[in-house]
C-alpha positions as CSV (number, residue, x, y, z in Angstrom):
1,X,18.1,-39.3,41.7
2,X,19.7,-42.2,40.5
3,X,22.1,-44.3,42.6
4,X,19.9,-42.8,45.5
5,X,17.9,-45.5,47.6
6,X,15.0,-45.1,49.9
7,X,13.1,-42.0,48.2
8,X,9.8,-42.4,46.0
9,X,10.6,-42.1,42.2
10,X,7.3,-41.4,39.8
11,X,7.4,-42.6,36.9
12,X,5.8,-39.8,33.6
13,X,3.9,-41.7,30.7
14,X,2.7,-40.2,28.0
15,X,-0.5,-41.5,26.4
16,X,-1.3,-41.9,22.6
17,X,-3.4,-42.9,20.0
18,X,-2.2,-44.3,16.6
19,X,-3.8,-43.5,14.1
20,X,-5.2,-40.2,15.7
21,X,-8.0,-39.7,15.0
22,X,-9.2,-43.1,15.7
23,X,-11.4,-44.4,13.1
24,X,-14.4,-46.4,14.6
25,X,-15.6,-49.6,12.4
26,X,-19.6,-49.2,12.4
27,X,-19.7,-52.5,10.7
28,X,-17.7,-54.8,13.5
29,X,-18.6,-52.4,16.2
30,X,-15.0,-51.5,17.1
31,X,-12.7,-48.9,17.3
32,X,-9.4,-49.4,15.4
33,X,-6.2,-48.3,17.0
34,X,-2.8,-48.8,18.8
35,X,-2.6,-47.5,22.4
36,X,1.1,-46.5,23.0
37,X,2.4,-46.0,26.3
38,X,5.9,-44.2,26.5
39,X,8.1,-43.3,29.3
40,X,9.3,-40.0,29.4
41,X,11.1,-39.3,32.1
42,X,14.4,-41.9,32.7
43,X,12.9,-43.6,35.6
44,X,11.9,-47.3,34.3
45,X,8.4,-48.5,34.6
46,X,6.6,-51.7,35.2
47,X,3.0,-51.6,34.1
48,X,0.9,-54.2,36.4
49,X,-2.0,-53.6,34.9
50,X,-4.0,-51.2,32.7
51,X,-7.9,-50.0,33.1
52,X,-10.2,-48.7,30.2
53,X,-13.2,-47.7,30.4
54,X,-16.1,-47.5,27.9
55,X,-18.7,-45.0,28.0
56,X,-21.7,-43.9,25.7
57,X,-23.3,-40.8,24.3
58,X,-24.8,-40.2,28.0
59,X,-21.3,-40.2,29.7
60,X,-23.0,-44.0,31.7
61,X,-20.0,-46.5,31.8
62,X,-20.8,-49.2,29.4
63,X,-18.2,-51.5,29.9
64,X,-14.4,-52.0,31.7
């Protein structure tokens, strides 16, 4: 669609981890990784903000 004006464009992202599997440091009490966000689909993107969310062996949300 490009050059047209006035019709919705959606952006694709593909998520990933790096390294995968993410190693977890039991001694700092954090996971160790890269979280790479690439577009994959021509149409440019402009993140305003990203969520994460924590949660335990129960599936309760422990933090945001």
């Amino acid at each position: 669609m490009s050059g047209c004006s006035g019709l919705p464009k959606t952006a694709k992202i593909n998520i990933s981890f790096n390294p995968n599997p993410v190693p977890y440091d039991s001694e700092n009490e954090q996971w160790l990784l890269n979280l790479i966000l690439s577009e994959n689909n021509g149409v440019g993107v402009t993140l305003i903000s990203l969520r994460i969310d924590s949660y335990d062996q129960a599936e309760e949300l422990v933090g945001t």
